[in-house]
N, C-alpha and C positions, 0 to 999 in steps of 0.2 A: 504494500500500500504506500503510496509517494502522502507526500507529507501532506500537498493540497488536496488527497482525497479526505489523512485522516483529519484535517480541521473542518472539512467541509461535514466529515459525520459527526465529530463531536458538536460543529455547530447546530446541525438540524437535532440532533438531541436536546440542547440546549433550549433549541426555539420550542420542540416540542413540552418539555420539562415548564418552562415557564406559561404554556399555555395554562396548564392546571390550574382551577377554581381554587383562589385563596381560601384558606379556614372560612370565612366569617360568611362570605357568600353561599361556600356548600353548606355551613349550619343553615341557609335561608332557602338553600333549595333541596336540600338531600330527601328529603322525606316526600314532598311534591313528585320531584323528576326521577329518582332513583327505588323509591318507597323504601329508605333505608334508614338507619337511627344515624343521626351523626358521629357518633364513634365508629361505626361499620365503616361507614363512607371515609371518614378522616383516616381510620388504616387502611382501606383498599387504593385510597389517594398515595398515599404511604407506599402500599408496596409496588403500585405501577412505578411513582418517580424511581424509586431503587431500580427497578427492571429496565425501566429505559437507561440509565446511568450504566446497569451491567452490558447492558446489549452495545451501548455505544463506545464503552472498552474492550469486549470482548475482541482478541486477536490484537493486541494490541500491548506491544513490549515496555516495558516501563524504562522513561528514559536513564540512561548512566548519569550519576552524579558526580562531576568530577571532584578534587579538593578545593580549586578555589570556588566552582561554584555555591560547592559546601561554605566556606566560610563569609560567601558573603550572603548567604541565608543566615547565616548566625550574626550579621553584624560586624564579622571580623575583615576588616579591607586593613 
């Protein structure tokens, strides 16, 4: 996978992920549109975002960290 495919899937995961009905909205609609109690709704909200998040890393090597990258995550330049 070249690098502009994997931003372009992390991206659309992202836009997907952020589509999700905030808390406060699904408490005003979950019972209406889903006929579900809001704790249902709010973990099934829950484990979809996790799923898209695996899905959009899946095959996907976790970059090397080198040492100076390393220290300037820690602040140390």
């Amino acid at each position: 996978m070249t690098d502009r495919e994997l931003a372009e899937k992390l991206y659309t995961a992202l836009k997907r992920i952020t589509a999700y009905m905030p808390p406060d909205k699904l408490a005003a609609v979950c019972q209406r549109r889903y006929a579900l109690e809001y704790e249902e709704a709010l973990e099934m909200a829950y484990e979809n975002v996790l799923s898209e998040a695996a899905n959009a890393i899946r095959g996907v090597r976790r970059p090397r960290v080198t040492r100076a990258a390393a220290a300037i995550g820690e602040g140390k330049t």
